[in-house]
Backbone as CSV, one residue per row, in Angstrom:
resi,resn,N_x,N_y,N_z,CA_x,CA_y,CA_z,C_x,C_y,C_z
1,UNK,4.881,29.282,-18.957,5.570,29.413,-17.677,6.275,28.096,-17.353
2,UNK,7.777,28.088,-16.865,8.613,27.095,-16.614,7.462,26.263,-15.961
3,UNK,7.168,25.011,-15.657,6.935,23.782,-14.655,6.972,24.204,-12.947
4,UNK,8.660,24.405,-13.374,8.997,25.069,-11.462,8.327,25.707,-11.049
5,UNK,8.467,27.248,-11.700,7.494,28.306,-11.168,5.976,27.687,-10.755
6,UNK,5.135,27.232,-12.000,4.564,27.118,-11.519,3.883,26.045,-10.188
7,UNK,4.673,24.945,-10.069,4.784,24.414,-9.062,4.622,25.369,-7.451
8,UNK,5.917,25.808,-7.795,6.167,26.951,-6.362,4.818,27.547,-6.084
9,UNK,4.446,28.715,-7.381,3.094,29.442,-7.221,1.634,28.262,-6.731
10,UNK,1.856,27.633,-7.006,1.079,26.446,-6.767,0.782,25.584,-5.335
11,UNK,1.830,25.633,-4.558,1.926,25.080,-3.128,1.487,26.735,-2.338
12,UNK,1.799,27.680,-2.929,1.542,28.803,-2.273,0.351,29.102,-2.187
13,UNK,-0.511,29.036,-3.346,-1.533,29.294,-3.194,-2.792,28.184,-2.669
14,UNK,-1.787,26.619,-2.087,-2.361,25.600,-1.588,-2.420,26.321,-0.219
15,UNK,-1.008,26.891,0.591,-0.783,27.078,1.778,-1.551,28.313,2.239
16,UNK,-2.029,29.436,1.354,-3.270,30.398,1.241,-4.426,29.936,1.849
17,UNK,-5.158,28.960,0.990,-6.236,28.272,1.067,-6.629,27.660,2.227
18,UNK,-5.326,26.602,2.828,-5.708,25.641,3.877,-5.264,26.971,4.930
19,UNK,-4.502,27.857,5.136,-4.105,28.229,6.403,-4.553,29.704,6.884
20,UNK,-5.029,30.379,5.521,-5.141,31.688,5.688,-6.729,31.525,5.334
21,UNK,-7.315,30.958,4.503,-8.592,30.813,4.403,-9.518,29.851,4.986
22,UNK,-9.151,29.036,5.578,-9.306,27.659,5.933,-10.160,26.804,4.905
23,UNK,-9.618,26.920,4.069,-10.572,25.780,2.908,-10.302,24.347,3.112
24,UNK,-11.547,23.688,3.076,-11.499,22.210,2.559,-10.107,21.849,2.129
25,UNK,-9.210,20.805,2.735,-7.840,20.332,2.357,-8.365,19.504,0.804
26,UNK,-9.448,19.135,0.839,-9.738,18.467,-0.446,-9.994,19.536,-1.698
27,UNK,-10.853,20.389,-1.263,-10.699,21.965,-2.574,-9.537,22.564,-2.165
28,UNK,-8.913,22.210,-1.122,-7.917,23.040,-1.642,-6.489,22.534,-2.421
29,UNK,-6.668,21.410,-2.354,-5.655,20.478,-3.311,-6.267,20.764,-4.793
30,UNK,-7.486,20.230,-4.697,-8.333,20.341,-6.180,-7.908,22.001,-6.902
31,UNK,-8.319,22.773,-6.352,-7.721,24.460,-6.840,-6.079,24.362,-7.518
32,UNK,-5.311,23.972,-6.505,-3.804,24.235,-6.796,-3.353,22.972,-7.584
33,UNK,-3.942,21.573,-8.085,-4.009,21.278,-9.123,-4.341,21.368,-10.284
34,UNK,-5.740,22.788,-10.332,-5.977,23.446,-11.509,-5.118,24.503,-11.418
35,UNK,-4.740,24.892,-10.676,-3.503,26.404,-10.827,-2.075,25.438,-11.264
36,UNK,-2.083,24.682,-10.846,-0.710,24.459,-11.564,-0.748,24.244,-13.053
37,UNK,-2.183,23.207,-13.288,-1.910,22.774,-14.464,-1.964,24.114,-15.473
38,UNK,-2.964,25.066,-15.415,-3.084,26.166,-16.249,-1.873,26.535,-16.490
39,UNK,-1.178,27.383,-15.399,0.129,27.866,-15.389,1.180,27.365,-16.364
40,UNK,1.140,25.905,-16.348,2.187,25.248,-16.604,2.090,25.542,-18.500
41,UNK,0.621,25.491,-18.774,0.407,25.609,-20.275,-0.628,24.663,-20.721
42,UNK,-0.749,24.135,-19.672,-1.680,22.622,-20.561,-3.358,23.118,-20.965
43,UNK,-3.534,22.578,-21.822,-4.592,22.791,-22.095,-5.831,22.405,-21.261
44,UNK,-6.978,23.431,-21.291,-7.404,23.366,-19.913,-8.384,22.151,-19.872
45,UNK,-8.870,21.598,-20.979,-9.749,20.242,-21.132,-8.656,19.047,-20.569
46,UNK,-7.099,19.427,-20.799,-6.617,18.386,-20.416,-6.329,18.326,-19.366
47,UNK,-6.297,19.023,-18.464,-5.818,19.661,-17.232,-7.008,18.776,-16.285
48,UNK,-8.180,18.935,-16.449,-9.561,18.573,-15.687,-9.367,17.016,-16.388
49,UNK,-9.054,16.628,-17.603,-8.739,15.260,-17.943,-8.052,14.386,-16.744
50,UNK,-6.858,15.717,-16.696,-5.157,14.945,-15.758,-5.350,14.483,-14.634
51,UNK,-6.714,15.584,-14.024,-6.938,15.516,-12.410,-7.490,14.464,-12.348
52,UNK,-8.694,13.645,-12.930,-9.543,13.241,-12.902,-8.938,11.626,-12.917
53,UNK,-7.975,11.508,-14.277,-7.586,10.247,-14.127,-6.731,10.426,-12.983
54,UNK,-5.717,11.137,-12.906,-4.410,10.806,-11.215,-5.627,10.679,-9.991
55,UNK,-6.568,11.195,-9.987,-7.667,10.914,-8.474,-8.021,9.519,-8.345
56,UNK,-8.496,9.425,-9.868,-9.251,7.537,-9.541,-8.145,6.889,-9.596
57,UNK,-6.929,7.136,-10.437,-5.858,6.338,-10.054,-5.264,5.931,-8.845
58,UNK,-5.571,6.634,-8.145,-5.027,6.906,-6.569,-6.136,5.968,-5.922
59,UNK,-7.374,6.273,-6.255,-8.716,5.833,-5.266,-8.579,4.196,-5.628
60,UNK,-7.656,4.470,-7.114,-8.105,2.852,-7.656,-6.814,1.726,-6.560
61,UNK,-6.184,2.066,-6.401,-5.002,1.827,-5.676,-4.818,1.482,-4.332
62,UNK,-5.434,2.610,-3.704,-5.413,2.466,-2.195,-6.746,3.156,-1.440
63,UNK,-7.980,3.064,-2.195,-8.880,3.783,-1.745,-9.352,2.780,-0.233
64,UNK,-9.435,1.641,-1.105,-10.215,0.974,0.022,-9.444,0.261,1.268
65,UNK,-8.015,0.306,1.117,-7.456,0.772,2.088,-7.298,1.358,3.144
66,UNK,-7.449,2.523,2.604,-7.963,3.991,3.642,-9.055,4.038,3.993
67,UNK,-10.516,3.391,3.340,-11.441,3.232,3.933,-11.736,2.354,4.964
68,UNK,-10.801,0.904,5.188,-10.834,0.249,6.144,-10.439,0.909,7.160
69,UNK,-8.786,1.390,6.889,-8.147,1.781,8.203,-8.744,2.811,8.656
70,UNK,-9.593,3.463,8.096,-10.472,4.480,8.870,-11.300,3.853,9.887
71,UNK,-11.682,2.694,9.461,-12.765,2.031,10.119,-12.668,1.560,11.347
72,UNK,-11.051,1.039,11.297,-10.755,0.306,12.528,-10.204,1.237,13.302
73,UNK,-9.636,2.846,13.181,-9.557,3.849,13.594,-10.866,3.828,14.531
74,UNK,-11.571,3.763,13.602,-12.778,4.572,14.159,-13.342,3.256,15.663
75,UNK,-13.645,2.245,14.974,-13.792,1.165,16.312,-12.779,1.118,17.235
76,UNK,-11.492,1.213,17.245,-10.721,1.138,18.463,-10.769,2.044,18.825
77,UNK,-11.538,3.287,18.113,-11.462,4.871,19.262,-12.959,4.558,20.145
78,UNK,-13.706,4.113,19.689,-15.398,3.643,20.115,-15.394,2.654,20.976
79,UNK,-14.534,1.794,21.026,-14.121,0.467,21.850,-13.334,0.623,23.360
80,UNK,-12.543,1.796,22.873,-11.508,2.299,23.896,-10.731,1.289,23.875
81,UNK,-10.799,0.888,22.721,-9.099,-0.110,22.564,-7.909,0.389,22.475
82,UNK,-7.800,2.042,22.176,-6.393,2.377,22.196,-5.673,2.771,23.754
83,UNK,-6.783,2.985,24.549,-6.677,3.369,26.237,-6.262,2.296,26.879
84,UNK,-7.058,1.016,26.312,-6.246,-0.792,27.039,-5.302,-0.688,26.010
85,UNK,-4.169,-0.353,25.265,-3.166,-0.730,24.684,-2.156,0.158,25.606
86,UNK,-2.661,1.259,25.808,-1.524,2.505,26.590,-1.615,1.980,27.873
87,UNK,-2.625,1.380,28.314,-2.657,1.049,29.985,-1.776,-0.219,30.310
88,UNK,-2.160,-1.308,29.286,-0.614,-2.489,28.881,0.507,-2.472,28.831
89,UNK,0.797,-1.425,27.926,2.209,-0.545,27.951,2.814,-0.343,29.205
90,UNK,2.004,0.639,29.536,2.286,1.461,31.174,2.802,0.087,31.989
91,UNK,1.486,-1.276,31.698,2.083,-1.943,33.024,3.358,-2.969,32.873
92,UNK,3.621,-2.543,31.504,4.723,-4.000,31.140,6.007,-3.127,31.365
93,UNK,6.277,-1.421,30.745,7.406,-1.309,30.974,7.913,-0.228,32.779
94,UNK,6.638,-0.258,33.069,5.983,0.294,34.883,6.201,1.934,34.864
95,UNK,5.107,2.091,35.617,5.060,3.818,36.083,6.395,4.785,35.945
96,UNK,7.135,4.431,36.457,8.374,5.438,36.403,9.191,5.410,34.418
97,UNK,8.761,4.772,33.947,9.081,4.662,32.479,8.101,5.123,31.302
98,UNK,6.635,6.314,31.700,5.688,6.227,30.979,5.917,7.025,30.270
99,UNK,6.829,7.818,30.018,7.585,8.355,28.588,7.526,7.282,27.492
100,UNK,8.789,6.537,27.712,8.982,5.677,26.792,7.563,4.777,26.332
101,UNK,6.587,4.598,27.393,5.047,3.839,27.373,4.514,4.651,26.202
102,UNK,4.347,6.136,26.477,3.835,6.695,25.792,4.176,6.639,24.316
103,UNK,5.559,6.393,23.891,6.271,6.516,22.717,5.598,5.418,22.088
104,UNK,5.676,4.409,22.672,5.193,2.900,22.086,3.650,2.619,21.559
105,UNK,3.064,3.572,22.856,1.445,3.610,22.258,1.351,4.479,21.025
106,UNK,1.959,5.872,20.894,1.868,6.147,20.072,2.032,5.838,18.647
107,UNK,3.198,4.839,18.680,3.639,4.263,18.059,2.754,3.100,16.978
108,UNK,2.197,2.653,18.102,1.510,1.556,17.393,-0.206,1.829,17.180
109,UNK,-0.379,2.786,18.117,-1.825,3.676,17.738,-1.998,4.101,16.237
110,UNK,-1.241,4.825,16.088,-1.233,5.706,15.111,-1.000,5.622,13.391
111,UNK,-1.067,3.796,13.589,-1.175,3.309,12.536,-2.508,2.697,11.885
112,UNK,-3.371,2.678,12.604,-4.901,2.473,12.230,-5.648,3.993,12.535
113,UNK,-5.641,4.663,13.522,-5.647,5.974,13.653,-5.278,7.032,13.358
114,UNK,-5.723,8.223,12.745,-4.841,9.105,12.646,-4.608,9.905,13.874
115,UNK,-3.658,10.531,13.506,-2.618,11.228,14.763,-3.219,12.526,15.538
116,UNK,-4.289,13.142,14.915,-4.411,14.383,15.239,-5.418,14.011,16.710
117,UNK,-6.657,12.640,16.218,-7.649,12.312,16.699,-6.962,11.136,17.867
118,UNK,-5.998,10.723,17.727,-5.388,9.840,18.506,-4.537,10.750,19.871
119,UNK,-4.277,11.888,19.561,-3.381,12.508,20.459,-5.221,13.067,21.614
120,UNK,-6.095,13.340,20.666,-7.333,13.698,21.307,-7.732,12.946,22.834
121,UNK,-7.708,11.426,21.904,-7.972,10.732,22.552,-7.407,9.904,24.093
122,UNK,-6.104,9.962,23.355,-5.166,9.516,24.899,-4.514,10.559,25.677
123,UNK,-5.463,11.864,25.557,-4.454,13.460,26.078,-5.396,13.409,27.876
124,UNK,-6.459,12.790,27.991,-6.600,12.345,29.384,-6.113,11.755,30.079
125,UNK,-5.558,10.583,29.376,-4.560,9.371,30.217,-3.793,10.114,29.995
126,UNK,-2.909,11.107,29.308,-1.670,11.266,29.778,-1.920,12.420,31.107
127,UNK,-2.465,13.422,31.165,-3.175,13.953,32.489,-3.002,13.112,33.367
128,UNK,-3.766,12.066,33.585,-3.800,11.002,34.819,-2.705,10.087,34.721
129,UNK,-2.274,9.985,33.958,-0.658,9.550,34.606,0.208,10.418,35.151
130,UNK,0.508,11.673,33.991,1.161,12.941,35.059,1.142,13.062,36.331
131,UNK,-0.343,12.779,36.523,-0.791,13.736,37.952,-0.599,12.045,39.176
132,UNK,-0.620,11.340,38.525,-0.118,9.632,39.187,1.349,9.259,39.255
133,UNK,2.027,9.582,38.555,3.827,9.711,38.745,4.096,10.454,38.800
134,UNK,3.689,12.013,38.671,4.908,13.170,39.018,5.643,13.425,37.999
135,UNK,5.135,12.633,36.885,6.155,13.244,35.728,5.651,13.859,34.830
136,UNK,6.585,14.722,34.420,6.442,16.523,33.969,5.005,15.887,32.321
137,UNK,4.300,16.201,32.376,3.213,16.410,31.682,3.820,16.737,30.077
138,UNK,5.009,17.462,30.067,5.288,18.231,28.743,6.123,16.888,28.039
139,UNK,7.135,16.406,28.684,7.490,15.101,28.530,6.592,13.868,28.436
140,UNK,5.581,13.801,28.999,4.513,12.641,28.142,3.493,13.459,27.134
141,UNK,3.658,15.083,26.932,2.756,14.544,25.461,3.711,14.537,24.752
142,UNK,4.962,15.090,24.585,6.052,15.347,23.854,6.130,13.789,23.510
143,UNK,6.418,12.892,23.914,6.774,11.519,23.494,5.711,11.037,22.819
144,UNK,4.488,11.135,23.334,3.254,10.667,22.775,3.427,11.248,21.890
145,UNK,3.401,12.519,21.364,3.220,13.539,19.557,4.615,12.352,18.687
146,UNK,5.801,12.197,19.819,6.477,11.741,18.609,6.202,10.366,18.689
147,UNK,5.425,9.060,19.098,5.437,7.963,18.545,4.183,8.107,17.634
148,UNK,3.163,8.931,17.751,1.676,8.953,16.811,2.436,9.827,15.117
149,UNK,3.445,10.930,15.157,3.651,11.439,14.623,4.553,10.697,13.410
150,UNK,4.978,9.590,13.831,6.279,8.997,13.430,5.730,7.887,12.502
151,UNK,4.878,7.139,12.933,3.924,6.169,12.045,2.810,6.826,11.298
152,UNK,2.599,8.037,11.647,1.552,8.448,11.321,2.174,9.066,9.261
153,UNK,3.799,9.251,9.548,3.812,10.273,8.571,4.674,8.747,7.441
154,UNK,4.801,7.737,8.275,6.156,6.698,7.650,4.937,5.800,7.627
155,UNK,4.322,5.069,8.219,3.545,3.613,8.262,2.164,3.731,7.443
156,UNK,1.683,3.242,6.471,0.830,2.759,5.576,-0.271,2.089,6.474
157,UNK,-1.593,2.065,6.585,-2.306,2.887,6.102,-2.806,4.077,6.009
158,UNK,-2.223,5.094,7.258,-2.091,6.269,6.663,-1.976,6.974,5.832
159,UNK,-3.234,7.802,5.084,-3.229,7.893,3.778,-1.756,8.811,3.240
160,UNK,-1.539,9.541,3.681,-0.073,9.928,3.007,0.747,9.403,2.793
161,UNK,1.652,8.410,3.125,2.406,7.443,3.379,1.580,6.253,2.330
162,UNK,0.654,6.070,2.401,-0.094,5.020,1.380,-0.245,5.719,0.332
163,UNK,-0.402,6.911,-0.482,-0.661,7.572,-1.282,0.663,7.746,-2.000
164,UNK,1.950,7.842,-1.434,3.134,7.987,-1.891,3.586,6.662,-2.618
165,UNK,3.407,5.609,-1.618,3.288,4.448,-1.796,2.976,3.593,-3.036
166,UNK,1.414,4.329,-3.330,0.862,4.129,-4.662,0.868,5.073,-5.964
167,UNK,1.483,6.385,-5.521,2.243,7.196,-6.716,3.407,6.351,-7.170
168,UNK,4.518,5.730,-6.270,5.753,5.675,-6.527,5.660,3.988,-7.206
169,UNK,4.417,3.736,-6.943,4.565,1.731,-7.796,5.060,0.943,-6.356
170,UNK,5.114,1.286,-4.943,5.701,0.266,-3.426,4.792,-0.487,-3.490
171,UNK,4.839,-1.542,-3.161,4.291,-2.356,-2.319,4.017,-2.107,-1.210
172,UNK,2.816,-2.344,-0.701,2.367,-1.827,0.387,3.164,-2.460,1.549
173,UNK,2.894,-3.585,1.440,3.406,-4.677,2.704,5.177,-4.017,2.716
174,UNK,5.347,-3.810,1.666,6.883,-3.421,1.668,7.140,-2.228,2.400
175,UNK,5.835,-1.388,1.987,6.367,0.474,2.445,6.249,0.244,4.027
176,UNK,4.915,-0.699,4.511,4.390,-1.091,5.625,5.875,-1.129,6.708
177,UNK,6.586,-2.557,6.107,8.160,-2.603,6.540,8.872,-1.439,6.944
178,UNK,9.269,-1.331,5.723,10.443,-0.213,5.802,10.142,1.317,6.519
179,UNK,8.785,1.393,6.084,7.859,2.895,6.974,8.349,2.421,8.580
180,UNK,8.133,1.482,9.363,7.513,1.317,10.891,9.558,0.962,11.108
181,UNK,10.321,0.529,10.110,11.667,0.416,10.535,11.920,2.072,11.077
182,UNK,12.146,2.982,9.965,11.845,4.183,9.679,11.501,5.075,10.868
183,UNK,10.383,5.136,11.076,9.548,5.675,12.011,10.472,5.416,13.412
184,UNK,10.783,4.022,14.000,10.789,3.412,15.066,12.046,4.752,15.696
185,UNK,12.823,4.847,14.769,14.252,6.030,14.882,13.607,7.328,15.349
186,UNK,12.652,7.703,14.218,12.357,9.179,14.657,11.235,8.772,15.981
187,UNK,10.485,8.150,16.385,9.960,8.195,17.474,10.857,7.914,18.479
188,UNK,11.967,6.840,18.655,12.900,7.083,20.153,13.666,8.461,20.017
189,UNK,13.826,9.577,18.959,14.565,10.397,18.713,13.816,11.223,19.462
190,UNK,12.739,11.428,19.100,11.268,12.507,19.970,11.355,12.569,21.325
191,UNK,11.365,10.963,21.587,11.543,10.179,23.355,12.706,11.086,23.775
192,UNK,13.557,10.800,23.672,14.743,11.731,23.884,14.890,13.126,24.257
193,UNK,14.452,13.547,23.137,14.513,15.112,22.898,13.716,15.836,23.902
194,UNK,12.274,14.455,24.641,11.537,15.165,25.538,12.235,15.090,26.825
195,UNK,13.118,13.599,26.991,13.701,13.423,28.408,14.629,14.509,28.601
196,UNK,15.827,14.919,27.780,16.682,15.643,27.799,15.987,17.082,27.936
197,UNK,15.343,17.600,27.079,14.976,19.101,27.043,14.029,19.433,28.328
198,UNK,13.275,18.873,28.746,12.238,19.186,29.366,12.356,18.751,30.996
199,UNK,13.736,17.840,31.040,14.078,17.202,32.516,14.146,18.514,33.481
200,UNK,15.103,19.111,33.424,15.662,20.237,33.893,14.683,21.263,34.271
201,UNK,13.261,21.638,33.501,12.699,22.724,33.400,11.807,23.043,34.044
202,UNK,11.933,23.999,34.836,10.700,24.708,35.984,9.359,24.419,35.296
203,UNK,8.503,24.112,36.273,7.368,24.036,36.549,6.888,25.458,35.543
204,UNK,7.052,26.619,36.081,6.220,27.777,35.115,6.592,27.679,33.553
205,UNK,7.251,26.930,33.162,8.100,26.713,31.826,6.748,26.444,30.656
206,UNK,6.204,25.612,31.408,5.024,24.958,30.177,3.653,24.818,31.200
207,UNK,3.515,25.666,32.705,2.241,25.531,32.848,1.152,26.184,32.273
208,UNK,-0.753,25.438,32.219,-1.404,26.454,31.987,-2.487,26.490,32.582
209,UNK,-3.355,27.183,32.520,-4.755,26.608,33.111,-5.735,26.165,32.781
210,UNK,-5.763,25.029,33.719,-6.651,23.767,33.342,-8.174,24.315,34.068
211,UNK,-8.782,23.860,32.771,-11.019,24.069,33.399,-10.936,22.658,33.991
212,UNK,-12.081,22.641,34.096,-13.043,21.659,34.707,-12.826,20.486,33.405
213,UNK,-13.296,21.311,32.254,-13.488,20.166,31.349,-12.252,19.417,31.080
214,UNK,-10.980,20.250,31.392,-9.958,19.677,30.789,-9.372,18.312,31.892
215,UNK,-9.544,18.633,32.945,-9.187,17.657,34.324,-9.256,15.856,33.539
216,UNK,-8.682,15.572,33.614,-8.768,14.096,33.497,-9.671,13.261,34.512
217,UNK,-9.990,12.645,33.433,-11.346,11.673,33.884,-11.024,10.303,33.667
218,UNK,-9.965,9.806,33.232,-9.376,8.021,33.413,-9.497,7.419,34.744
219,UNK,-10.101,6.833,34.529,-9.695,5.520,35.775,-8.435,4.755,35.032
220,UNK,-7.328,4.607,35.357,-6.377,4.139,35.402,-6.550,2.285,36.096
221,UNK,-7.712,2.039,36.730,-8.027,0.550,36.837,-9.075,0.001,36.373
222,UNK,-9.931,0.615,35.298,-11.009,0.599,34.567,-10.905,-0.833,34.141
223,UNK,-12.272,-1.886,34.326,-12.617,-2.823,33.976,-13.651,-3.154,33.321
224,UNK,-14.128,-1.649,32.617,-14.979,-2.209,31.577,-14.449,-2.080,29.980
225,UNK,-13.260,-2.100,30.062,-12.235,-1.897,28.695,-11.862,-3.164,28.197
226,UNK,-11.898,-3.337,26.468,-11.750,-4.727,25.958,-10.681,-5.264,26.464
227,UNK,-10.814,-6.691,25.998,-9.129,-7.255,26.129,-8.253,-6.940,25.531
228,UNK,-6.994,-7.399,26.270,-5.491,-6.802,25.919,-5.605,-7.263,24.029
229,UNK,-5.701,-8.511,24.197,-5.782,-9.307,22.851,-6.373,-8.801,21.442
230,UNK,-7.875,-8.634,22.284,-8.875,-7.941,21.341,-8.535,-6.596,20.638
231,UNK,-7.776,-6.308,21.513,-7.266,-4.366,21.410,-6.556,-4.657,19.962
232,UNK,-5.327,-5.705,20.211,-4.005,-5.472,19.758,-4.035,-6.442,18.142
233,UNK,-4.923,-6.923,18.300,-5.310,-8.264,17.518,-5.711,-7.407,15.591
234,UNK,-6.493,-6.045,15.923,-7.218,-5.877,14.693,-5.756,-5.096,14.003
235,UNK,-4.644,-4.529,14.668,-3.550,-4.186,14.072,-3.377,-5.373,12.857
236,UNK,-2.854,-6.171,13.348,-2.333,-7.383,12.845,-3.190,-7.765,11.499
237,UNK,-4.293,-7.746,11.399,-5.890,-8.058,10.898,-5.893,-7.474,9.624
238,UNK,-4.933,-6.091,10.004,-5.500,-5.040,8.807,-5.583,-5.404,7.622
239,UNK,-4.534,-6.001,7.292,-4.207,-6.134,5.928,-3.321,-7.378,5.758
240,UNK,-3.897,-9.213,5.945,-2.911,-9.388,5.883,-2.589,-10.505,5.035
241,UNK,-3.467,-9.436,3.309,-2.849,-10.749,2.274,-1.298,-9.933,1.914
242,UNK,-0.932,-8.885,2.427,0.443,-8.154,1.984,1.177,-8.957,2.901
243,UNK,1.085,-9.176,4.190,2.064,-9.966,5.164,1.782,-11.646,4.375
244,UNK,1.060,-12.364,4.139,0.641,-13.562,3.769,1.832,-13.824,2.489
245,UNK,1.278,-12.566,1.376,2.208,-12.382,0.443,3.547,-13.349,0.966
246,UNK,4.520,-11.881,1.580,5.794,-12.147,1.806,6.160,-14.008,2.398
247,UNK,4.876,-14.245,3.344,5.906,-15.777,3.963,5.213,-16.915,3.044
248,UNK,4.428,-16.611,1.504,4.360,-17.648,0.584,5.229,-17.541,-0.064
249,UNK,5.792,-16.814,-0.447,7.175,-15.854,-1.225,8.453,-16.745,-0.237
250,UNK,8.710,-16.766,0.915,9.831,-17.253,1.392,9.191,-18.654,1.460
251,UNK,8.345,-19.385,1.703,8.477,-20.768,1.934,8.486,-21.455,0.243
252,UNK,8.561,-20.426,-0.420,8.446,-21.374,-2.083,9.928,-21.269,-2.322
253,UNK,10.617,-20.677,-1.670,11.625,-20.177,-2.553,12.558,-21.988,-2.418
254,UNK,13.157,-22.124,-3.348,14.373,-23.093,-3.367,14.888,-23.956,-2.026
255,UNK,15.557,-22.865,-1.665,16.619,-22.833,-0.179,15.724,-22.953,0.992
256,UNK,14.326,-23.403,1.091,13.836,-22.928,2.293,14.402,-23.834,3.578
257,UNK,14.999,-24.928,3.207,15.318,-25.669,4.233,16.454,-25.392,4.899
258,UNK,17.660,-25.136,3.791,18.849,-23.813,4.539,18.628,-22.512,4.754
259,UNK,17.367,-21.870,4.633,17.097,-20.764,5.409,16.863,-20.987,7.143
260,UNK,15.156,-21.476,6.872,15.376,-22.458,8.025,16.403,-22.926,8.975
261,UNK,16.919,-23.942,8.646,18.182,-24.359,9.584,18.891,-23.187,9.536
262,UNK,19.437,-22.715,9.129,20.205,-21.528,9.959,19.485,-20.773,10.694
263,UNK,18.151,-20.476,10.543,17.713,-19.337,11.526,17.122,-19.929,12.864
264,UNK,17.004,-21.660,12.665,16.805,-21.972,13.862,18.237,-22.337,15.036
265,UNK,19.437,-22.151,14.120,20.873,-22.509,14.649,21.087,-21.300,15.426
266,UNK,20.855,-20.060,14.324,21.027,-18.686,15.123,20.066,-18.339,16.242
């Protein structure tokens, strides 16, 4: 069987698994990497060979990567460091702008966090800001989905984005770059799409009904939340013999003194 085909038959019977059966995203990758390989012709000792080395290749690459940034995921969700980063936001660019607030937290959340558990997490504060400015609710999660969504699918350590990363031979610190350049577009694009579409639109458009449990519970002046610093500090932290890399790389180079002087002229 052509490659293609079986490719195609292959994502299909991935999209079976995860959506119609709800299988394990991990068996269900594992399955439609043995369905492809069969299909394709390979022999089936080599097939369980193929998987086995491309997995540790991958784990060998960026495993522990993903195991950090899980980690610090996991402490700034335990810390409530991502709630003092959105509440910073809110007060630097002020209440009547918490669209765009929202874009930014998401933005920069959603790069130690993943997106699904991050939208979890700050979907109270956006409640209690709604219900504190008057502004339309559908427009702050709409902005929030697109700054978590935007780093989440472009910025490294996110394992997809890191996984591509380390299929394709990137540099991390590099994909890191060019991912959050990337991203920064499609998240003010999101911002947008919520101010414009959703300005105009009646109240019954996107209401629903809210329980008890769902009511927001933020204190919006909460003082038992880390520091601004502390919050914003373990971003930076993550990873940073890839940033270290790049400015030993520019201060060795030749020219550093006419780099320099010009960028302190400009």
């Amino acid at each position: 069987m052509p490659i293609e085909l079986a490719f195609l038959i292959g994502i299909a019977v991935l999209l079976f698994l995860a959506l119609k059966l709800k299988v394990n995203a991990f068996m269900a990758l594992l399955a439609t990497a043995l369905v492809i390989g069969v299909l394709s012709g390979m022999p089936q000792t080599k097939v369980v060979d193929a998987i086995v080395s491309g997995f540790s290749g991958t784990v060998k690459s960026i495993g522990i990567v993903i195991i950090f940034g899980i980690m610090l995921g996991n402490y700034l969700d335990a810390s409530r460091g991502t709630t003092r980063m959105a509440l910073d936001t809110i007060r630097m660019v002020g209440q009547k702008r918490s669209g765009i607030a929202m874009v930014i937290t998401g933005y920069i959340v959603s790069i130690p966090v993943f997106s699904d558990a991050a939208f979890v997490i700050l979907s109270p504060l956006v409640k209690a800001i709604a219900k504190r400015t008057k502004i339309s609710i559908a427009i702050l999660s709409v902005s929030l989905s697109a700054g978590l969504l935007a780093t989440h699918v472009y910025v490294p350590p996110t394992p997809g984005p890191l996984a591509a990363a380390g299929m394709l031979g990137i540099d991390i610190g590099r994909a890191i770059l060019y991912g959050s350049f990337a991203a920064l577009f499609m998240a003010l694009a999101g911002w947008l799409f919520a101010e414009i579409y959703f300005k105009n639109k009646k109240d019954d458009f996107y209401t629903y009904q809210e329980t008890e449990a769902q009511k927001p519970d933020v204190d919006m002046n909460s003082d038992d939340l880390p520091g601004s610093l502390a919050s914003i500090m373990p971003l930076f932290c993550a990873d940073p013999s890839h940033y270290s890399k790049y400015f030993l790389q520019y201060a060795a180079a030749e020219n550093i003194t006419y780099r320099t002087s010009c960028g302190i002229y400009w």
